[in-house]
C-alpha positions in Angstrom: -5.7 -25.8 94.2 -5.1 -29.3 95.6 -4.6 -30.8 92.0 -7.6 -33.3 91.9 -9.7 -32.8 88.7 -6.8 -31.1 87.1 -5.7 -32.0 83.9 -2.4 -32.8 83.1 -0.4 -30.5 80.4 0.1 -33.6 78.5 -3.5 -34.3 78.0 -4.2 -30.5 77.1 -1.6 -31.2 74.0 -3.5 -34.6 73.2 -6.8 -32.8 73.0 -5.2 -29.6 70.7 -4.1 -32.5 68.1 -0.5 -33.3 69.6 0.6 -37.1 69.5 3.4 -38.5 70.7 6.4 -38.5 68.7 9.5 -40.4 69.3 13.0 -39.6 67.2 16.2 -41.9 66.8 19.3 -39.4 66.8 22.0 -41.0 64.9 24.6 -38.9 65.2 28.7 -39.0 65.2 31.3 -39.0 68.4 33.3 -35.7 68.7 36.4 -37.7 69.8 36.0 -40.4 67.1 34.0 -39.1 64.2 33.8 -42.5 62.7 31.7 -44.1 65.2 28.1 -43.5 65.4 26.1 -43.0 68.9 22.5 -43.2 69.2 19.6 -40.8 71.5 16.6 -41.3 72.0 13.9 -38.1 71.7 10.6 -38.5 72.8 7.5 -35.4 73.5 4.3 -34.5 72.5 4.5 -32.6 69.0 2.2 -32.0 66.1 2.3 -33.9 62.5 3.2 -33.6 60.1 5.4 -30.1 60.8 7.0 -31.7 64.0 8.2 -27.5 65.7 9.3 -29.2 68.8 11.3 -31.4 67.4 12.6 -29.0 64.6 13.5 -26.5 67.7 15.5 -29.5 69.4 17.6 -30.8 66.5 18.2 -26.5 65.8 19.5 -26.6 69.4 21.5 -29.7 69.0 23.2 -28.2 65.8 24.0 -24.8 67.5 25.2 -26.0 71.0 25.8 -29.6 70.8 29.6 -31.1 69.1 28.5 -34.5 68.0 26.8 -33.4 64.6 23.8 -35.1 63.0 24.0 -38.3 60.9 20.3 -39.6 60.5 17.0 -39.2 62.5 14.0 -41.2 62.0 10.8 -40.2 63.3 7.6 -42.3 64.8 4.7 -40.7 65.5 1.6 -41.9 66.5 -1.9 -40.2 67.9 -3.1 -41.0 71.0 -6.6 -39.7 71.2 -8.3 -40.8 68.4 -12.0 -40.8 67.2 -13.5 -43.7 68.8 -14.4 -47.0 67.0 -18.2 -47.7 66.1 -20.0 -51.4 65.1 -23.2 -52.0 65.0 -24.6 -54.6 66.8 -26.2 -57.8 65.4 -28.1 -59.1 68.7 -28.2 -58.7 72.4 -27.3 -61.7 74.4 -28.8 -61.8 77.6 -27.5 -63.9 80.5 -29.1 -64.7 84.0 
């Protein structure tokens, strides 16, 4: 298959209900445990139970020094049910 008509996995995951969720990782230094760094985590992941990013911060717990100070989550759908007004006139023009 050349890939034209093809849909993206990303778009698959929009259509199943996923929306795109972005985390702040606060979290402290190894070497200096009293300063704070910051990461940015950002994928497609389902509200209001978040797995994908549960499975990440599990990961970053097991395998990763710098443990976890704060996250904050955003989350946001991006297909959504489309927007309906009527219509008070039609407005013809030459």
């Amino acid at each position: 298959m050349d890939g034209k008509g093809a849909v993206s996995e990303d778009f698959k995951k929009q259509v199943l209900g996923y929306g795109l969720t972005t985390a702040e990782i606060l979290y402290r230094r190894p070497d200096r445990n009293w300063l704070l760094q910051s990461y940015t985590w950002q994928n497609y992941d389902l509200f209001p139970h978040f797995p994908a990013l549960k499975d990440f911060l599990s990961f970053w717990e097991k395998e990763l020094e710098g443990p976890l100070f704060s996250v904050t989550v955003a989350h946001s759908k991006l297909i959504k049910p489309a927007e309906l007004r009527t219509v008070d006139g039609v407005f013809r023009l030459h």
